[in-house]
C-alpha positions as CSV (number, residue, x, y, z in Angstrom):
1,X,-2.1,-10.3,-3.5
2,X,-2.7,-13.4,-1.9
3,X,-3.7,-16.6,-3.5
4,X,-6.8,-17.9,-2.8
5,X,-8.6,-21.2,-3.9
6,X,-11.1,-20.5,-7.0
7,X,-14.9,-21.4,-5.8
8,X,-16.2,-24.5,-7.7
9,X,-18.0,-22.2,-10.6
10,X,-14.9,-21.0,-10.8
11,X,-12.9,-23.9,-12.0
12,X,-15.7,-25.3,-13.9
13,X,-15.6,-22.1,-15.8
14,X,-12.3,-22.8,-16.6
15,X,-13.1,-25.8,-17.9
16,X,-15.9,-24.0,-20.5
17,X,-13.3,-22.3,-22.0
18,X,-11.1,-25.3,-22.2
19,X,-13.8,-27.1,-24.3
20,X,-13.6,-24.4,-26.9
21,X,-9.7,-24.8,-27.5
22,X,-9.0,-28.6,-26.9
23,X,-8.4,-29.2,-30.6
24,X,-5.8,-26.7,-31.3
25,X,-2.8,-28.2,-32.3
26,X,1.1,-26.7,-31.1
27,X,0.7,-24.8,-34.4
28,X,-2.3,-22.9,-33.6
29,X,-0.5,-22.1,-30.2
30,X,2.3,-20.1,-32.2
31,X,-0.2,-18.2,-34.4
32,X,-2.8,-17.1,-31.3
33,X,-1.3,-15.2,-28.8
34,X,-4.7,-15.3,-27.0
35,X,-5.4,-19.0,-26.2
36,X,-4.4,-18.5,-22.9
37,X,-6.7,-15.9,-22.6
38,X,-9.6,-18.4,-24.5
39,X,-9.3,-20.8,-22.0
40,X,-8.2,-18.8,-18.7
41,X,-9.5,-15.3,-16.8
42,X,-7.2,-12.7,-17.1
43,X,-5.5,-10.7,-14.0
44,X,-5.7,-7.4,-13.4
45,X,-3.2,-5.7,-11.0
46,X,-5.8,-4.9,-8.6
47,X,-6.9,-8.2,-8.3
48,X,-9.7,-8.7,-10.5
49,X,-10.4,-11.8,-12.9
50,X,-11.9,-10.8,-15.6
51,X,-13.3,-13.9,-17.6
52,X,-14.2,-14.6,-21.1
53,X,-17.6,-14.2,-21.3
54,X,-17.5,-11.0,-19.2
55,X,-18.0,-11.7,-15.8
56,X,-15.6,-10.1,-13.0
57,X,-14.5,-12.5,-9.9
58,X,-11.9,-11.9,-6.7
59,X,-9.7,-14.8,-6.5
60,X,-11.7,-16.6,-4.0
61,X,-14.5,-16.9,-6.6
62,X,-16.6,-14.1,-5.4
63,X,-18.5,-12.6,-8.2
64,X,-17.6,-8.8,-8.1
65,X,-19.7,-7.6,-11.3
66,X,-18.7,-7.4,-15.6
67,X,-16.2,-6.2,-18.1
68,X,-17.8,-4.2,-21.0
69,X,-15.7,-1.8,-23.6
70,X,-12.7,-1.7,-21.3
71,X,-14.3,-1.3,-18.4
72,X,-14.7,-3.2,-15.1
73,X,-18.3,-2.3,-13.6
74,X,-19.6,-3.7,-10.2
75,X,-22.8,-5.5,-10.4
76,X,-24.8,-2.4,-9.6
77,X,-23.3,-0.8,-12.4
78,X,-21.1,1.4,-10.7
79,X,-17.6,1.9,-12.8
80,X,-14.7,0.5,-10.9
81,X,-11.8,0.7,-13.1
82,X,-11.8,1.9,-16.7
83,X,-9.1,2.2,-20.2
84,X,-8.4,-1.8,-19.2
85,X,-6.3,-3.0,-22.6
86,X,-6.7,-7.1,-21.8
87,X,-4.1,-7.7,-24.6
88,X,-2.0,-6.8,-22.1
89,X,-3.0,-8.5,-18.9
90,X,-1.5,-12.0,-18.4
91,X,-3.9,-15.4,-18.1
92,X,-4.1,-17.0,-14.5
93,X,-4.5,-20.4,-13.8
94,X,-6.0,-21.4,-10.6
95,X,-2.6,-22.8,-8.9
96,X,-1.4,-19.6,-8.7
97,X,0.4,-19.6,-11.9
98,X,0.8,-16.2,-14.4
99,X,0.4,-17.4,-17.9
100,X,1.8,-14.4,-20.8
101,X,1.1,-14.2,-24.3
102,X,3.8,-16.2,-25.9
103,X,2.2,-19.2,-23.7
104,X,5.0,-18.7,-20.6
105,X,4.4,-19.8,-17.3
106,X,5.6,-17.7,-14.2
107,X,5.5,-18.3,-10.8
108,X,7.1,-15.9,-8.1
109,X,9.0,-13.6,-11.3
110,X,10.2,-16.9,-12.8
111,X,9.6,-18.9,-15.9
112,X,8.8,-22.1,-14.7
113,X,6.9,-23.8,-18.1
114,X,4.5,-23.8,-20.5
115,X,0.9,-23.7,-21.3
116,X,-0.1,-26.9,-23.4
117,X,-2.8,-26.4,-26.0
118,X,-5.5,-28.1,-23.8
119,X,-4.6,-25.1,-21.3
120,X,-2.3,-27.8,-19.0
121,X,0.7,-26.3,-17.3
122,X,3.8,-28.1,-17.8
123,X,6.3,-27.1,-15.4
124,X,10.2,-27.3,-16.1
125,X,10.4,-30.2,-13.3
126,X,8.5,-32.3,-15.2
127,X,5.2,-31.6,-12.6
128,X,1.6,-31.0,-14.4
129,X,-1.3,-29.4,-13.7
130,X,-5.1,-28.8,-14.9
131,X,-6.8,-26.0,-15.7
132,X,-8.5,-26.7,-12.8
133,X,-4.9,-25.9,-10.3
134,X,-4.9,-29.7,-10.0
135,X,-1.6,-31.8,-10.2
136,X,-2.3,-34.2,-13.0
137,X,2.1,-35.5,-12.4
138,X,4.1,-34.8,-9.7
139,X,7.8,-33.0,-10.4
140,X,10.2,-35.8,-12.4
141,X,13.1,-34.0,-11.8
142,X,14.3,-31.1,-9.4
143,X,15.8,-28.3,-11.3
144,X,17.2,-25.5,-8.6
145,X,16.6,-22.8,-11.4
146,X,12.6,-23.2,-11.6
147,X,11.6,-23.3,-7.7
148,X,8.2,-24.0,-7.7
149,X,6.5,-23.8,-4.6
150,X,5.7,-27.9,-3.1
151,X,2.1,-26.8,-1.3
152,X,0.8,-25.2,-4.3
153,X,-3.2,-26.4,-3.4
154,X,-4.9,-29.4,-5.1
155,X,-8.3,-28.6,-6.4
156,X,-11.5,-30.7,-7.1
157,X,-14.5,-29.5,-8.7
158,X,-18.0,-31.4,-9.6
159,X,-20.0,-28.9,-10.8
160,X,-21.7,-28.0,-13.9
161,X,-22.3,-24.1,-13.1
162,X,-21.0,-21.7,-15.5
163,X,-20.5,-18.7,-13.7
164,X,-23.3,-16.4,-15.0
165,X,-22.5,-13.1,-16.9
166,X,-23.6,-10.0,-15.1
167,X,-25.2,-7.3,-17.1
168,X,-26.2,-3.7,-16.1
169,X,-29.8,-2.9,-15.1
170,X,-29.6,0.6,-16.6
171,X,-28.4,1.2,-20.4
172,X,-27.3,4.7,-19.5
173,X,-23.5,5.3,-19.0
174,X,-22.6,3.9,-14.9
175,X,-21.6,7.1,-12.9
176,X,-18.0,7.3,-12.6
177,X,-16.7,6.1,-8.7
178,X,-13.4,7.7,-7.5
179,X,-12.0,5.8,-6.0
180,X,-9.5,5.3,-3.0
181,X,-7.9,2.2,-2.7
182,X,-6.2,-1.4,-3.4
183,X,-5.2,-4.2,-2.2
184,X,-2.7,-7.5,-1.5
185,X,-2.3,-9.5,1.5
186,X,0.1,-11.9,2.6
187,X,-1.0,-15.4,3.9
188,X,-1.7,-14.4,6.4
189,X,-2.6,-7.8,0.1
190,X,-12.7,0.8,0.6
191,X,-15.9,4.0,0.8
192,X,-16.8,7.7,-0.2
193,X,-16.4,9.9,-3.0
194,X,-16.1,12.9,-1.1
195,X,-12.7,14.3,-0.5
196,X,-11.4,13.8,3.4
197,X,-10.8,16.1,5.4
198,X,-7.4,17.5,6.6
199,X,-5.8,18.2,9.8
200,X,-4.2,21.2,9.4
201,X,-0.8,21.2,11.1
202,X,1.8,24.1,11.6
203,X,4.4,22.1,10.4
204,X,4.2,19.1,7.7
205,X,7.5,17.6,8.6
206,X,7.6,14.0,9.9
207,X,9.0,13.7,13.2
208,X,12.4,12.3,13.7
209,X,12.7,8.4,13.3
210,X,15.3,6.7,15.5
211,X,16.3,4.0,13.2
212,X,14.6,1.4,14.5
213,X,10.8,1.7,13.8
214,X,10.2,3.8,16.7
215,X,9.8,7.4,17.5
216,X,9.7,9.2,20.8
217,X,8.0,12.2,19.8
218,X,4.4,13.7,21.6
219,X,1.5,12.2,20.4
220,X,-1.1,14.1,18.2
221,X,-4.8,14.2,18.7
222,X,-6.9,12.6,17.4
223,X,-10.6,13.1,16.6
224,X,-12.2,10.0,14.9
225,X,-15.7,10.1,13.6
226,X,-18.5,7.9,13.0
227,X,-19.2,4.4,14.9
228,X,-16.5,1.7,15.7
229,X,-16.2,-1.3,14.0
230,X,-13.9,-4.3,14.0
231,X,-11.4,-4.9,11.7
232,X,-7.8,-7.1,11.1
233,X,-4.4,-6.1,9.3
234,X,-3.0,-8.0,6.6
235,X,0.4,-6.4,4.7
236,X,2.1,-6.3,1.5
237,X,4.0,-4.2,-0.4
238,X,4.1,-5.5,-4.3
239,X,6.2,-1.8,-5.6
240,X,3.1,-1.6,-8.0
241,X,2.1,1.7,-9.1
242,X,-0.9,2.4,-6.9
243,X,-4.6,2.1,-7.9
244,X,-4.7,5.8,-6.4
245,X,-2.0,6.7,-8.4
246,X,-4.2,6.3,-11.7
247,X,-5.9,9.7,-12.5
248,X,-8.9,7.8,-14.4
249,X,-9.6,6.1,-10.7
250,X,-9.5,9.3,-8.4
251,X,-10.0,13.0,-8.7
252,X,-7.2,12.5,-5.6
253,X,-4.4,11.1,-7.1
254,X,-1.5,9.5,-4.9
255,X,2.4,9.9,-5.4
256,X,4.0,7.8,-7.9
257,X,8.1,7.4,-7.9
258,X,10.4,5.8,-11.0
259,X,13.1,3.0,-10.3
260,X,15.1,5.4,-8.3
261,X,12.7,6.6,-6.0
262,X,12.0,10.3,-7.7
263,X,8.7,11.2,-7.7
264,X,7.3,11.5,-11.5
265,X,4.1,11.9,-13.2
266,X,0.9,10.2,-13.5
267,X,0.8,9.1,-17.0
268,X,3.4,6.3,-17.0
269,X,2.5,2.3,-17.0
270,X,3.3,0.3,-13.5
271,X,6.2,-0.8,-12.9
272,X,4.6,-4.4,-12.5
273,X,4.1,-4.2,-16.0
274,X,7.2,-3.1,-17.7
275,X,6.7,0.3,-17.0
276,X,8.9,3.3,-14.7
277,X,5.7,3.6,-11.9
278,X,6.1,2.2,-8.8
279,X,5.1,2.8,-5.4
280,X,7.0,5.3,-3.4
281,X,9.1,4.3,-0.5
282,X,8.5,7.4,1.4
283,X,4.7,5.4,1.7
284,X,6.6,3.1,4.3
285,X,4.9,2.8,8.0
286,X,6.1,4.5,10.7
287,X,5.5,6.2,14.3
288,X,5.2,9.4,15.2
289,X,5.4,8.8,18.9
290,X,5.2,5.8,20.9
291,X,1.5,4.8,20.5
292,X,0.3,5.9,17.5
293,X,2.2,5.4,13.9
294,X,1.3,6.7,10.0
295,X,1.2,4.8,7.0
296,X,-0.7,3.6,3.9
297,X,-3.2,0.6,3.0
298,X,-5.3,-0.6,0.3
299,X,-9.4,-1.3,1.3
300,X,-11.8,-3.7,-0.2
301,X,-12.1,-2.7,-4.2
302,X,-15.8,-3.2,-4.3
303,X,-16.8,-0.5,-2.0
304,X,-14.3,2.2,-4.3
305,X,-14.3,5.9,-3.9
306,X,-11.7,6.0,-0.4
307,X,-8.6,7.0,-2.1
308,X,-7.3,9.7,0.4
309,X,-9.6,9.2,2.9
310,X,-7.8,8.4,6.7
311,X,-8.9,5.7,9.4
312,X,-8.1,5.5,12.9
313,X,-7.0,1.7,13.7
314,X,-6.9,1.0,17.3
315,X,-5.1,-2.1,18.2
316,X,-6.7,-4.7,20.7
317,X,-4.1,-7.3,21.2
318,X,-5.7,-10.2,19.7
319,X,-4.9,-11.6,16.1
320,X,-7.1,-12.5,13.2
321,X,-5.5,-15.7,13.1
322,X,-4.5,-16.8,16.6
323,X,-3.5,-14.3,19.9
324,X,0.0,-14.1,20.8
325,X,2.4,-12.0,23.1
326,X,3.1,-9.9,19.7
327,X,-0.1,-9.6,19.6
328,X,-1.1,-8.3,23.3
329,X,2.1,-6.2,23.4
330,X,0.3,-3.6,20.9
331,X,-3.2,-3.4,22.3
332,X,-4.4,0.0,22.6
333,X,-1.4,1.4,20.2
334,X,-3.2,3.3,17.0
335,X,-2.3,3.4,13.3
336,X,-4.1,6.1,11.1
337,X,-3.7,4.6,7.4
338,X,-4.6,6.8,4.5
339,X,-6.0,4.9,1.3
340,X,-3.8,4.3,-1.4
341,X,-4.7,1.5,-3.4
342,X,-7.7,-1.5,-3.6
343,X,-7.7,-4.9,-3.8
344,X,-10.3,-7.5,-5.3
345,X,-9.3,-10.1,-2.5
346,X,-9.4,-7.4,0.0
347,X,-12.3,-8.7,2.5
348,X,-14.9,-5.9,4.2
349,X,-13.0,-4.7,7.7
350,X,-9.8,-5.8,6.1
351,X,-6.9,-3.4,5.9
352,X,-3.7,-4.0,3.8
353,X,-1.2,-2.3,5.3
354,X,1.9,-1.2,2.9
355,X,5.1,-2.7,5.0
356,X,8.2,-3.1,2.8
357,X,9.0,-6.7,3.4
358,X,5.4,-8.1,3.8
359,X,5.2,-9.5,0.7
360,X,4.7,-9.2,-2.5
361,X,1.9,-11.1,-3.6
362,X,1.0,-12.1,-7.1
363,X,2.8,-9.3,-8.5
364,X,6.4,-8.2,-8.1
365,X,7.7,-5.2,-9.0
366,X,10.7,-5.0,-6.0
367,X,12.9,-7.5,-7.5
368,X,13.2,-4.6,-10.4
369,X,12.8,-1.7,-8.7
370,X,14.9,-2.2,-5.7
371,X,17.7,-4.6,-7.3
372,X,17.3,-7.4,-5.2
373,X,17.1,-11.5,-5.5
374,X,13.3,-12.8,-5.3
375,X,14.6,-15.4,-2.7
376,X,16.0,-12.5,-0.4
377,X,11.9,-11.0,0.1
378,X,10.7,-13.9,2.3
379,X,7.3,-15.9,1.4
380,X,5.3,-14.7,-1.3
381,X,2.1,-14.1,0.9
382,X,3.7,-12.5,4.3
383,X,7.1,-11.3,3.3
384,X,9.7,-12.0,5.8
385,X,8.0,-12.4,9.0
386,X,5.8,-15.3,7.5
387,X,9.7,-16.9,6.3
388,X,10.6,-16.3,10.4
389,X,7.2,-18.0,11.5
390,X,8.1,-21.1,9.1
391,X,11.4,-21.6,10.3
392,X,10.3,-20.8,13.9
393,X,7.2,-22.0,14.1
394,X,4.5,-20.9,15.9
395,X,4.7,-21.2,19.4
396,X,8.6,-18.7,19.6
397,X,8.8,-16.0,21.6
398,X,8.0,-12.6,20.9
399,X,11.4,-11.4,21.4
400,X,12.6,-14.5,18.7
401,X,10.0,-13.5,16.1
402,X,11.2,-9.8,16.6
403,X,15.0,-10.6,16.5
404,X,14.2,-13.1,13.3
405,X,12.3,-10.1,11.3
406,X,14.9,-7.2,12.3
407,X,17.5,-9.8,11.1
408,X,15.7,-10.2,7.6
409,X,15.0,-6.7,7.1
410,X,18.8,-5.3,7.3
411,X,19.7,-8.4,5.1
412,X,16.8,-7.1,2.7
413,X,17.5,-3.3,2.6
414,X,21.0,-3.1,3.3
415,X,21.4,-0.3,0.6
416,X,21.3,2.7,2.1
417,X,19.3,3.6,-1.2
418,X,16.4,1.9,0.2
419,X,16.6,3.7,4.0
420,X,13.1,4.1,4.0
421,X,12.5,0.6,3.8
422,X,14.6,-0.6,5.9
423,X,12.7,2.0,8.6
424,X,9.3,0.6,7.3
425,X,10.4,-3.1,7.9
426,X,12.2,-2.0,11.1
427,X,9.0,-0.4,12.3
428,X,6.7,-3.5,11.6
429,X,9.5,-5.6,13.8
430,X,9.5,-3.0,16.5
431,X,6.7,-0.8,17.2
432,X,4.1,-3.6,15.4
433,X,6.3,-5.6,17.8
434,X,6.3,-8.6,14.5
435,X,2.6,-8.9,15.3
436,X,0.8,-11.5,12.5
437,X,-2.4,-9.9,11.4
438,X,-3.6,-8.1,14.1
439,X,-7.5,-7.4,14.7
440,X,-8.5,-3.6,15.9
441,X,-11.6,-1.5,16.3
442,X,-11.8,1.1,13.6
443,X,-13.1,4.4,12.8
444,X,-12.9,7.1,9.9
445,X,-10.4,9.8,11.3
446,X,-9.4,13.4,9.5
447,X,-6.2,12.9,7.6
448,X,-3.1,14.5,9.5
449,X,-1.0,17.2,7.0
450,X,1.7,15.0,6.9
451,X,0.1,12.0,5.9
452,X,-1.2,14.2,2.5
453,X,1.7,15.5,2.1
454,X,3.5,12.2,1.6
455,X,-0.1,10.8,-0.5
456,X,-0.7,13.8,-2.5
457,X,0.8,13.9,-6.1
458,X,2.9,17.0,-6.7
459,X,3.0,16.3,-10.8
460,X,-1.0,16.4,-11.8
């Protein structure tokens, strides 16, 4: 999930729960376990904060509705997420840092310092910062084994608002929302409860993949329904058990796979988490004939109740964030992504496509599941082609950002374990031609057999 700066009620929340602590002494940090979560929101995996007194934000600040009895409800009462244990979510401070029980501070997998007993972070490098994400003291010493990340965001607050704690108009129990999706983007990581429908094939094989992203199979047919609208790609791909994957989210549930990449059962804790659950990698991206490719994506967590519904994405060469030849070299192509998972930071007409490679957000379960060096899956936010754009910059050619990301991707999933990912990566440097957050025009679409067949859990 990408970082994103908290709004000013945000922060000055923060500092509320700060107020209640600051006279704890290191003693009282060893006997509560909790102080972390006194003084800081905790983080669910689908990117919800979940404060103190109750109220529910995204990461950008955006209230998103309450917490009551284990339960995340919107703020029309609707049940989002339920059987939450917040003993065992970790505290978040607003520099991006993950803060655990024992008072350990994480950034990127690694233990980089400590939470002080007035809720500071003191960093291994001798760096501090507020409870606010603001550096009080800049790094005394450089110590290769704690990389902390030198643009972490400076943040300033001046308000007095407490964010306000949203309760339910209605007393009776909120109807239960299945729900279809999650999400995580990189820097640049949905809407219906009723079940999709499915495009009935003859044959639910996938068609042959040449190895490169590509495929020069014939083209299906499409038949998308309902009006247009505009949307934009972001990607990720975390190896976190799904939000789909959950059968107390969806009456659809989605594969789940263990460390080895064998699909198990639904009852087993995420892999982001300590757990055996991950994502599978046979959810990877890929074509099925020149212009039109398959894959997965996590939707906007508020509107709930998509997972396993399908939607046509037809590219129009332009990018959310800037238009380049990557860009323009895959207008008119099409994507149909099937919901998986949801995200809290996931903004309406924003799709997170699952891309092995595109990073990893906030939580990381690859290192783990795939055996592989943090440092080895690019930039946080973006995966490898946001590494390629920093050491390129932004004005390279397409054929240079292409070249970079293919490069990156063999380097990455050079186990032939992991041949599925190493397709999915290939495919986002080939047929996505290593296009950055591409915009598109978007419509709800039946869901080819193939595509449930690779979604739909065979171990209910």
């Amino acid at each position: 999930m990408k970082f994103y700066l908290f709004s000013l009620t945000t922060a000055v929340f923060l500092l509320f729960g700060f107020w209640a602590c600051d006279s704890l002494d290191e003693e009282a940090i060893k006997a509560n376990n909790s102080l972390a979560q006194e003084i800081y929101p905790v983080l669910h995996p689908d990117g919800f904060l979940i404060y103190p007194n109750g109220a529910v934000h995204s990461p950008d600040g955006e209230l998103l509705g309450y917490y009551e009895n284990g339960s995340i409800f919107s703020v029309d009462g609707i049940l989002l997420i339920e059987n939450i244990d917040k003993k065992h979510l970790n505290a978040y401070n607003p520099a991006g840092f993950i803060i655990d029980e024992n008072l350990q501070v994480f950034q990127n997998g690694e233990m980089v310092g400590k939470m002080d007993a007035e809720g500071n972070i003191i960093l291994n490098n001798g760096a501090i910062y507020s409870v606010y994400g603001e550096m009080l003291q800049p790094p005394t010493t450089i110590d290769p084994n704690f990389p902390v990340d030198p643009n972490l965001p400076i943040i300033h607050s001046s308000s007095s608002i407490v964010p306000p704690v949203v309760h339910s108009s209605s007393s009776t129990t909120p109807p239960v929302v299945h729900s279809s999706s999650s999400t995580t983007p990189p820097v640049v990581r949905s809407s219906s409860s009723t079940t999709p429908p499915v495009v009935r094939s003859s044959s639910s094989a996938t068609p042959p993949n040449n190895g490169d992203g590509n495929n020069t199979g014939s083209c299906p047919t499409l038949n998308p329904t309902g009006s247009s609208q505009q949307g934009w790609a972001s990607r990720y791909w975390d190896c976190c058990k799904p939000h789909c994957a959950w059968t107390g989210n969806t009456s659809n549930p989605c594969k789940t796979c263990d460390q080895n990449h064998n699909e198990i059962g639904l009852d087993g804790q995420s892999g982001c988490e300590g757990g055996n659950s991950f994502v599978c990698l046979s959810h990877a991206p890929y074509a099925v004939c020149d212009k039109i490719s398959y894959g997965f994506a996590a939707v906007p967590a508020e509107l709930g109740g998509q997972c396993g519904k399908c939607f046509l994405l037809t590219f129009d060469g332009t990018g959310q964030h800037g238009t380049n030849a990557n860009h323009r070299a895959i207008k008119g192509k099409q994507m149909v992504v099937m919901v998986s998972n949801i995200g809290g930071d996931v903004q309406s007409g924003q799709f997170d496509i699952m891309i092995p490679g595109g990073g990893v957000g906030l939580f990381d379960g690859c290192s783990r599941q795939w055996g592989v060096s943090n440092d080895k899956m690019g930039a946080q936010y973006g995966g490898l082609l946001t590494d390629c754009e920093n050491s390129l910059g932004y004005n390279a050619s397409k054929e240079q950002y292409k070249s970079c990301l293919e490069q990156k991707c063999r380097s990455l999933f050079s186990d032939s374990k992991l041949k599925q990912g190493l397709d999915g990566c290939l495919w986002h440097a080939n047929w996505l031609e290593a296009a950055n957050n591409p915009k598109f025009t978007y419509q709800e679409v039946a869901c080819p057999a193939e595509l449930v067949s690779k979604y739909a859990s065979t171990k209910k």
